[in-house]
LOLUM-737987 format. One record per residue: residue number from 1; residue in three letters; x, y, z of N, C-alpha, C in turn. Coordinates in steps of 0.2 Angstrom, whole numbers. Each point is the difference from the previous one (the first is absolute). Layout:
residues N
NUM|ALA|X|Y|Z|X|Y|Z|X|Y|Z
...
END
This chain:
residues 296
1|UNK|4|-6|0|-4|6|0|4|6|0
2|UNK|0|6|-5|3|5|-1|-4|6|2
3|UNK|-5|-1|5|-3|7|1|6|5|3
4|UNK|-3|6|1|4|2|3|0|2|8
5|UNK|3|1|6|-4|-1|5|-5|3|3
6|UNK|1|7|-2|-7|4|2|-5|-2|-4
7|UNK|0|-3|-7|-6|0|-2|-2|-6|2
8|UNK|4|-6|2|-1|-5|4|-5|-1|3
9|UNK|2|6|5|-3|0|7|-9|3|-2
10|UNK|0|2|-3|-9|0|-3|-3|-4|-6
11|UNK|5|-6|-4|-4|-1|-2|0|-8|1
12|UNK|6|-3|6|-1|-6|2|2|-2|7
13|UNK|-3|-2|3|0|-5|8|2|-6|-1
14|UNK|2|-2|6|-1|-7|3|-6|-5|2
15|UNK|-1|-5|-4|-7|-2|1|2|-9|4
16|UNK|-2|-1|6|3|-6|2|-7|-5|-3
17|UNK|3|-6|-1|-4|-6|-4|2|-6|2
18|UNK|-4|-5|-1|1|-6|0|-1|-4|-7
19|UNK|3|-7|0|-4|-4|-5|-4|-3|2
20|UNK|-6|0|-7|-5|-2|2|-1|-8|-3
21|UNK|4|-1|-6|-1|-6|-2|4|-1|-7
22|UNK|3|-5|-2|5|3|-6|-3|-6|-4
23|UNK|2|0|-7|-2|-3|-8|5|0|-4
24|UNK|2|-7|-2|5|0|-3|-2|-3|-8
25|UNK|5|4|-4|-6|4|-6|5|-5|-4
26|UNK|5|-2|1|5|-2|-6|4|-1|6
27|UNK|5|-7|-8|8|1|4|3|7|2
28|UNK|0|5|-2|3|5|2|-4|5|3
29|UNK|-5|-1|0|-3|6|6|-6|-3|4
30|UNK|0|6|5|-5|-3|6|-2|7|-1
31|UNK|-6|0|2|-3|6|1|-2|-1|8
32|UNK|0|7|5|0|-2|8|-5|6|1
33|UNK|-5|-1|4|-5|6|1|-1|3|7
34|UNK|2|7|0|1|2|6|-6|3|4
35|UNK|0|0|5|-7|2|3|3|5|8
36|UNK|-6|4|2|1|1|6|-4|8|0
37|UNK|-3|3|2|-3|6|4|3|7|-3
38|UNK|5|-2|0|4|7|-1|-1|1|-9
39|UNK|0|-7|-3|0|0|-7|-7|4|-2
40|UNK|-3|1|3|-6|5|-4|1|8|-1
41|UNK|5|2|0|1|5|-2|5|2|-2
42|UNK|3|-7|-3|6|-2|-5|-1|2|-7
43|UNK|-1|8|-5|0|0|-4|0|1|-5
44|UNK|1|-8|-1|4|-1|-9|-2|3|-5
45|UNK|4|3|-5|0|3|-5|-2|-7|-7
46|UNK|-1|-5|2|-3|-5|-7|8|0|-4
47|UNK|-1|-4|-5|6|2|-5|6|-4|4
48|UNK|5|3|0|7|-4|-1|3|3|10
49|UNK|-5|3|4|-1|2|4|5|-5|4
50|UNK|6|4|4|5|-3|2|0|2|9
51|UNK|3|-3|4|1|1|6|6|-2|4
52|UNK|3|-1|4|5|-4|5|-2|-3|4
53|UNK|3|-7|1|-3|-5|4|5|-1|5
54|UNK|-2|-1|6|6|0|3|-2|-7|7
55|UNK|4|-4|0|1|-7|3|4|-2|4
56|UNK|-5|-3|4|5|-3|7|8|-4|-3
57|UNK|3|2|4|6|-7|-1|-1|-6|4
58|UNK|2|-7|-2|-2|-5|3|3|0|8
59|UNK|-6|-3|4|-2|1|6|-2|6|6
60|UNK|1|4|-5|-8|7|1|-7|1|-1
61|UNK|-5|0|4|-6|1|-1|-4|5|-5
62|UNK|5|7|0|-1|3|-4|4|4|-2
63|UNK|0|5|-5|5|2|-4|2|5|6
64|UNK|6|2|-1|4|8|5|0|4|-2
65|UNK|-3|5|1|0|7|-6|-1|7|3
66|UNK|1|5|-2|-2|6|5|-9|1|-1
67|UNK|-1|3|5|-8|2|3|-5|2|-4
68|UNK|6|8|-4|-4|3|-6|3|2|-5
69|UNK|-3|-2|-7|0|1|-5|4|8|-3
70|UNK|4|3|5|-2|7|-1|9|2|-4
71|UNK|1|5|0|8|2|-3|5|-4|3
72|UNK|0|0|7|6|-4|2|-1|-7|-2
73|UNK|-4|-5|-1|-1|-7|2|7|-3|-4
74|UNK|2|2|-7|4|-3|-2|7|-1|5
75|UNK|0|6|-1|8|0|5|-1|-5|7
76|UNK|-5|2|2|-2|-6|7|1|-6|0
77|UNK|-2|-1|-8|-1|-8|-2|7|-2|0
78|UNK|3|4|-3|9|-1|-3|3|-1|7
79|UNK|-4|2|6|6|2|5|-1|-6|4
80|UNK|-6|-4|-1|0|-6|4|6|-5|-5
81|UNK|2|-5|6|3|-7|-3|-2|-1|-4
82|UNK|5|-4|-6|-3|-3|-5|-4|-7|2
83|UNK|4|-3|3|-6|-6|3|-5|0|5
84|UNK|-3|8|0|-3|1|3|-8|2|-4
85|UNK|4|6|-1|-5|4|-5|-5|-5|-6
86|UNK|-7|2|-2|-3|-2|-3|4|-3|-6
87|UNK|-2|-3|-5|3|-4|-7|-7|7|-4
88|UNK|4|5|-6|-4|3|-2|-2|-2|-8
89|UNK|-4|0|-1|0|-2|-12|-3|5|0
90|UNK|-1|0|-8|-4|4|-5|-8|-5|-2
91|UNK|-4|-1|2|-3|-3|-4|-9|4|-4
92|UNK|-1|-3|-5|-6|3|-3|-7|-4|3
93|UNK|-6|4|0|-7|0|4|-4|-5|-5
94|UNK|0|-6|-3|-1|-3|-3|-9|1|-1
95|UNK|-3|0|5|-9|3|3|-1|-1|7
96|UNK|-5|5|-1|-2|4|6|-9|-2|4
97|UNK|0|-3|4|-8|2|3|0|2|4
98|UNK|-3|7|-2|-1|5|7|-6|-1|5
99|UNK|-3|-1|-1|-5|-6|4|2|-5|5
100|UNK|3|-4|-2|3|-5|5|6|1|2
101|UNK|2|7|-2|9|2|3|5|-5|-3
102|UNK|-2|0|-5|6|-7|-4|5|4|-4
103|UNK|4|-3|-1|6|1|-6|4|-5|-1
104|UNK|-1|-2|-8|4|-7|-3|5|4|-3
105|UNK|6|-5|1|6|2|0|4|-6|-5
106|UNK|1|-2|-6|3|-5|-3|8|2|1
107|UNK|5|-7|2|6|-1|3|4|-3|-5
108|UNK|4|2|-3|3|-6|-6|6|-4|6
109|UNK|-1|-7|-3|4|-6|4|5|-1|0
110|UNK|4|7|-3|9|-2|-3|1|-4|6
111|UNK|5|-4|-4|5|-5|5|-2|-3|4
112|UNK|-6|0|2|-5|-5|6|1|-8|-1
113|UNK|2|-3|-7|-3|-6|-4|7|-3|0
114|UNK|7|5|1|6|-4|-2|1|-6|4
115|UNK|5|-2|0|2|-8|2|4|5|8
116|UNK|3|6|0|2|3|6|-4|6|1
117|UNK|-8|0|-1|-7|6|3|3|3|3
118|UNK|1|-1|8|1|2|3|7|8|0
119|UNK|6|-4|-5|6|6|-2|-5|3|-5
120|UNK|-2|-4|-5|-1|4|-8|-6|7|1
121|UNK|-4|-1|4|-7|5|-1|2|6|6
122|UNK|-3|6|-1|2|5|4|-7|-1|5
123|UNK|2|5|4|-2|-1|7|-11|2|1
124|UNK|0|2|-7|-6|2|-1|-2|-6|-3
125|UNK|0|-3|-5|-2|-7|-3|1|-4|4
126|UNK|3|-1|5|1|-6|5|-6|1|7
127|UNK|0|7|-1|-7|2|6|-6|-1|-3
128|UNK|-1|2|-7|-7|-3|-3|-2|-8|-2
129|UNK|7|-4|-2|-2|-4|-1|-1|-6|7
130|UNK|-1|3|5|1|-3|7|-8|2|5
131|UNK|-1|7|-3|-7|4|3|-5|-2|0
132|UNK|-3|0|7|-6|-3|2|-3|4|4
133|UNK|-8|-1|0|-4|7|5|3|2|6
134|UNK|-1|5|2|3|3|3|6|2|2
135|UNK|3|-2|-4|8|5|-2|1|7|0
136|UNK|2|5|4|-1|5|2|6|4|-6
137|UNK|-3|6|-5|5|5|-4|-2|4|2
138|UNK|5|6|-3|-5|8|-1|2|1|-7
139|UNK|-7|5|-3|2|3|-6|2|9|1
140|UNK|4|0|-5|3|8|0|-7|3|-5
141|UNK|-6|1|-1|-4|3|-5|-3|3|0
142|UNK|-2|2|-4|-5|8|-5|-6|-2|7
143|UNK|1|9|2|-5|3|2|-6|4|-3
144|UNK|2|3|-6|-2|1|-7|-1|-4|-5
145|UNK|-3|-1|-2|0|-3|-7|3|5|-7
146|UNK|0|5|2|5|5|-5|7|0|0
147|UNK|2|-8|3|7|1|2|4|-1|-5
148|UNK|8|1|0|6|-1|-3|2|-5|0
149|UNK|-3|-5|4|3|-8|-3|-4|-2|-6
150|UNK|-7|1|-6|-2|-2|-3|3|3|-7
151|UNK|3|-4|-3|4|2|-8|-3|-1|-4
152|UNK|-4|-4|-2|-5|-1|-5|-4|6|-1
153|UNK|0|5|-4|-3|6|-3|2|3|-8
154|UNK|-5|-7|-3|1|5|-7|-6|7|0
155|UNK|4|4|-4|-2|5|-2|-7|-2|-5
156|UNK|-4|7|1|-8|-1|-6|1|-1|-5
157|UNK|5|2|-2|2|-1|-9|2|-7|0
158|UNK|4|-3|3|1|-7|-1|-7|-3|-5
159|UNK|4|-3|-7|-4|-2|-2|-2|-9|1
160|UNK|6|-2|2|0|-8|2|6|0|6
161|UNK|2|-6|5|4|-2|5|2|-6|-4
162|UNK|8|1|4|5|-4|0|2|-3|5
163|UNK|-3|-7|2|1|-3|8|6|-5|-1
164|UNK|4|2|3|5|-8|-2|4|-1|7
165|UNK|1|-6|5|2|-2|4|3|-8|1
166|UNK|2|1|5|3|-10|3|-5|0|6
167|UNK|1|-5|6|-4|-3|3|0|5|5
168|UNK|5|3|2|0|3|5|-6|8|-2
169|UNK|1|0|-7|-5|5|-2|-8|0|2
170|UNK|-1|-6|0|-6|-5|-3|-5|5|6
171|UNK|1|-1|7|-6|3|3|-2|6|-2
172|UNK|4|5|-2|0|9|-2|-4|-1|-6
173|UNK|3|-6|-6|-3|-1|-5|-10|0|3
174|UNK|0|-5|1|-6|-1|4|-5|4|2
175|UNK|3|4|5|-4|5|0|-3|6|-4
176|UNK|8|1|-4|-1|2|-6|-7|0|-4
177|UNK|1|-6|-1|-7|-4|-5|-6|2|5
178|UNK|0|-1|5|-8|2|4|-2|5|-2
179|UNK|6|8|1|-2|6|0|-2|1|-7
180|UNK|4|-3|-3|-3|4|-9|-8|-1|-1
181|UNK|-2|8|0|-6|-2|-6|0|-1|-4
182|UNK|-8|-1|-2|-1|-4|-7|0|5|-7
183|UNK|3|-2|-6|2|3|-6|6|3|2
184|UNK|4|-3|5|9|1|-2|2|-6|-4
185|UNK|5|2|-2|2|-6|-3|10|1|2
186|UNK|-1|-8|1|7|0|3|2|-7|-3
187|UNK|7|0|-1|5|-7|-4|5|0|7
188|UNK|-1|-8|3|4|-1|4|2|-6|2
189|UNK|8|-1|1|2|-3|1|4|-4|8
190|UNK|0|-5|2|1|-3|6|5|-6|-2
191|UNK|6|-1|3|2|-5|0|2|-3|9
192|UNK|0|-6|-1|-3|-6|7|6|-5|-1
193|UNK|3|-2|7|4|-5|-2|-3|-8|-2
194|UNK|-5|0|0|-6|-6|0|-6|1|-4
195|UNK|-3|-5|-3|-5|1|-3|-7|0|5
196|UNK|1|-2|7|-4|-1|3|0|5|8
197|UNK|3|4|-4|0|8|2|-3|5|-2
198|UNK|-3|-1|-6|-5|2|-4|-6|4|2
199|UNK|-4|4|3|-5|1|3|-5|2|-6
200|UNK|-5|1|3|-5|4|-4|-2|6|2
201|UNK|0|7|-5|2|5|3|-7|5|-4
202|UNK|-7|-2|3|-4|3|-3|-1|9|-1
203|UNK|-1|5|-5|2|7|1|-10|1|-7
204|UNK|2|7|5|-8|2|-4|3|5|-10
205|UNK|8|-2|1|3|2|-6|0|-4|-5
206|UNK|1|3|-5|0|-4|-5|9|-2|0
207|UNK|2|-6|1|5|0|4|3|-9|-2
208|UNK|5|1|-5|2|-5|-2|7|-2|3
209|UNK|1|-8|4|3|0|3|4|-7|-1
210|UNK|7|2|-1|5|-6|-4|4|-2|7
211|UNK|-1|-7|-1|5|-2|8|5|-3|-3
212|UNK|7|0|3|5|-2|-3|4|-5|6
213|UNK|0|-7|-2|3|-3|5|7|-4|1
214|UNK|3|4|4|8|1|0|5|-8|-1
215|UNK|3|0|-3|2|-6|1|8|0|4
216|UNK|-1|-5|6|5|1|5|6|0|0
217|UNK|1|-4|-7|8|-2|0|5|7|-5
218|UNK|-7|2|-3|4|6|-2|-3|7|0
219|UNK|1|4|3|-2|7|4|5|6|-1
220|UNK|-1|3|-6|4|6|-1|-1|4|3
221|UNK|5|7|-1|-4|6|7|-4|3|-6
222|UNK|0|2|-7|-4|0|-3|-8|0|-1
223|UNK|-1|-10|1|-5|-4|2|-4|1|-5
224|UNK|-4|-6|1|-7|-2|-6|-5|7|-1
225|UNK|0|5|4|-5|7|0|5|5|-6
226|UNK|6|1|0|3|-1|-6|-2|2|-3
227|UNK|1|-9|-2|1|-1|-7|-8|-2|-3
228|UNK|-4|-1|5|-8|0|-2|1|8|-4
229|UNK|0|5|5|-3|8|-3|2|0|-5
230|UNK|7|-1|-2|4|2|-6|-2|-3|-6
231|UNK|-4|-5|3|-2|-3|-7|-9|0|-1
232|UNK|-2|5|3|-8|4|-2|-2|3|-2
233|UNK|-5|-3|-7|-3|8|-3|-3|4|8
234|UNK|2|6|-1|-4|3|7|-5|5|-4
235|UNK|-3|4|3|-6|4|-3|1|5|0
236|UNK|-3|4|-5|2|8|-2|-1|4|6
237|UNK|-1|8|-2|-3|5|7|6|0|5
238|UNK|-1|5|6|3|1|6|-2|-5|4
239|UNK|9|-2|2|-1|-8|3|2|4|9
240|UNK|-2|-4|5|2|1|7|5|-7|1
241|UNK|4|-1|3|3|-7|2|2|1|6
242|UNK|-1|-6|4|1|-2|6|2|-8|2
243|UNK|8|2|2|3|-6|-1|4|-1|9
244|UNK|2|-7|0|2|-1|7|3|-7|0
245|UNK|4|-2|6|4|-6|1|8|-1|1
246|UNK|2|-4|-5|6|2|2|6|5|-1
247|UNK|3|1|2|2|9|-3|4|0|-6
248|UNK|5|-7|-1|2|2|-9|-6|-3|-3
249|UNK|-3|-2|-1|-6|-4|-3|-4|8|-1
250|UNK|-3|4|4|-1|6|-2|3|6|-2
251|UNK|5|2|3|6|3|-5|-3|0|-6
252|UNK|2|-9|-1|0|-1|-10|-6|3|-2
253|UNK|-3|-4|1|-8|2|-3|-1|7|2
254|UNK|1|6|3|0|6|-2|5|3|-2
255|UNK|5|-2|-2|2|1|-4|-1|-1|-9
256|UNK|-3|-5|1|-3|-2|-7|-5|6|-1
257|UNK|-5|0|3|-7|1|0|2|10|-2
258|UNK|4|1|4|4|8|-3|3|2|-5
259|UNK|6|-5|-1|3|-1|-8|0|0|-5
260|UNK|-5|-9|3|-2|-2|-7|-6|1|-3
261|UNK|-2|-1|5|-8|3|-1|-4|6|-1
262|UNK|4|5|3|-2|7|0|-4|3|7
263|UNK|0|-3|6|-6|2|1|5|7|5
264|UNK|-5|2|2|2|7|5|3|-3|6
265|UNK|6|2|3|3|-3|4|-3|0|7
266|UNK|-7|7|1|-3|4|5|-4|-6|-2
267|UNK|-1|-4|-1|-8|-3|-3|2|-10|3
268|UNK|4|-1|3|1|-5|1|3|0|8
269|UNK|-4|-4|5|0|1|5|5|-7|1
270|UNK|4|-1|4|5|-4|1|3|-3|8
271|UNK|0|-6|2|1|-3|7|6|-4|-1
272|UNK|6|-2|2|3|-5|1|-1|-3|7
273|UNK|-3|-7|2|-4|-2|5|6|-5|3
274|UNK|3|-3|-3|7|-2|2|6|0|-5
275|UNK|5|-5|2|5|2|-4|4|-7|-1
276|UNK|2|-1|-4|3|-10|-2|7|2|3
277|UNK|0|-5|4|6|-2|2|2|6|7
278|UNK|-5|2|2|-1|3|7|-4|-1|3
279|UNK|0|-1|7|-4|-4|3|-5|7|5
280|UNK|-6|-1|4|-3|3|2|4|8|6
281|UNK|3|-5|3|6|3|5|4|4|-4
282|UNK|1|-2|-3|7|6|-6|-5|6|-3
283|UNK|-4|-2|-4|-5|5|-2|-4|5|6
284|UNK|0|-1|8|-1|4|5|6|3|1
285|UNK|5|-5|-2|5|3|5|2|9|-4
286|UNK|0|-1|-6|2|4|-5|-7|6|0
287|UNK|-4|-3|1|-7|7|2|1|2|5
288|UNK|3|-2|9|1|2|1|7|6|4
289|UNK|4|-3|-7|5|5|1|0|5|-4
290|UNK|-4|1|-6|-3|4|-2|-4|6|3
291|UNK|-6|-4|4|-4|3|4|4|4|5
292|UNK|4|-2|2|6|1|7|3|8|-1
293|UNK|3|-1|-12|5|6|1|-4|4|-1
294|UNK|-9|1|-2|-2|6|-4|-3|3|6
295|UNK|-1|-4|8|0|2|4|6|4|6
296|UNK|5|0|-2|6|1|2|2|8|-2
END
């Protein structure tokens, strides 16, 4: 999350939650659905609406974390022990009932499955693919629905969308597809390590949707999202794109889509959600020493 902290502190809280009950949707993802009292006034902006999750370490009841959500929490958070302090992610609002204070949250299962789970998957994957009712997190999230975690915003003129993501994509894709009214028209692409990863992803858009399923043994940073776009008639008109996953994997592809394909560089909204050959910890660790020097 790249708010900044004053804006922070009015457009998001800390909301404490429990699991209510989790679904395991494919080999590679589990969807976990959070519930709890405080979740009713959780919100979410729909779309690609993102949050921070923040999780116990094993044999903690519940996450460590500062009080309030307000300018100082981060540094607070920095200043406790590292085997102390909460476990924090980035994770996307996959759907929402404000009714029953729910929030589904899909987990992608990296490294849960190897022959060494336990070394291979980060500490986030190892806690959902484990989660059971009442497991105690908190969410860092929108107080507002006008918030700045939501990237998904094509402009009126957008004549058609360009959705293209990996698995890690998949839930923002998702809701994506909820939000669209009818008579958009969007070409979109998903690539899944499996074919029984596959979801059905119904949308009131007209909204044609190409799954692409990865083949393990061989895995470019490029990858099958690619080499699919590159090789589509796409459609005339003023295009929107929104693309997400792993970060060369979308590099490329907005690089192409600028290049080759002409589109406006303003016009394509862009996420690298991890990164090949860096594991969960490295990609924190480097956010927050970043976050450490812009603060300094």
């Amino acid at each position: 999350m790249t708010t900044e902290p004053a804006a922070m502190a009015v457009q998001f809280r800390f909301f404490e939650a429990h699991v209510v009950r989790t679904l395991r949707l494919g080999p590679s993802m589990v969807r976990v659905t959070f519930g709890g009292e405080q979740l009713k006034d959780f919100a979410g902006g729909g779309r690609d609406q993102s949050f921070s999750l923040f999780l116990p370490h094993p044999g903690q009841s519940a996450p460590v974390l500062p009080t309030e959500a307000g300018e100082g929490w981060f540094h607070e958070w920095r200043a406790l022990p590292p085997e102390v302090r909460a476990v924090m992610r980035s994770y996307t609002v996959r759907a929402q009932d404000r009714e029953r204070a729910e929030v589904d949250v899909d987990f992608a299962l990296h490294g849960t499955q190897a022959p060494a789970a336990s070394a291979a998957a980060g500490p986030a994957a190892r806690w959902a693919a484990a989660a059971g009712p009442g497991d105690r997190v908190v969410l860092l999230g929108p107080a507002v629905e006008g918030n700045r975690s939501v990237g998904f915003r094509p402009p009126p003129d957008a004549d058609w969308l360009l959705i293209a993501g990996d698995e890690t994509a998949l839930p923002a894709i998702g809701g994506i597809m909820d939000w669209l009214p009818a008579g958009v028209r969007a070409r979109v692409w998903i690539e899944v390590p499996h074919a029984e990863d596959i979801q059905d992803l119904p949308s009131a858009a007209e909204a044609e949707i190409t799954w692409l399923v990865r083949d393990s043994a061989r895995r470019p940073v490029s990858g099958p999202l690619l080499e699919a776009v590159r090789a589509a008639e796409l459609p005339g008109g003023t295009p929107y794109a929104w693309i997400a996953g792993e970060s060369g994997a979308v590099k490329a592809l907005r690089r192409h889509l600028v290049r080759e394909r002409g589109f406006d560089r303003k016009s394509v909204e862009f996420s690298g959600y991890w990164r090949l050959g860096a594991s969960e910890e490295d990609l924190r660790a480097e956010a927050l020493s970043g976050r450490a020097s812009e603060d300094s």
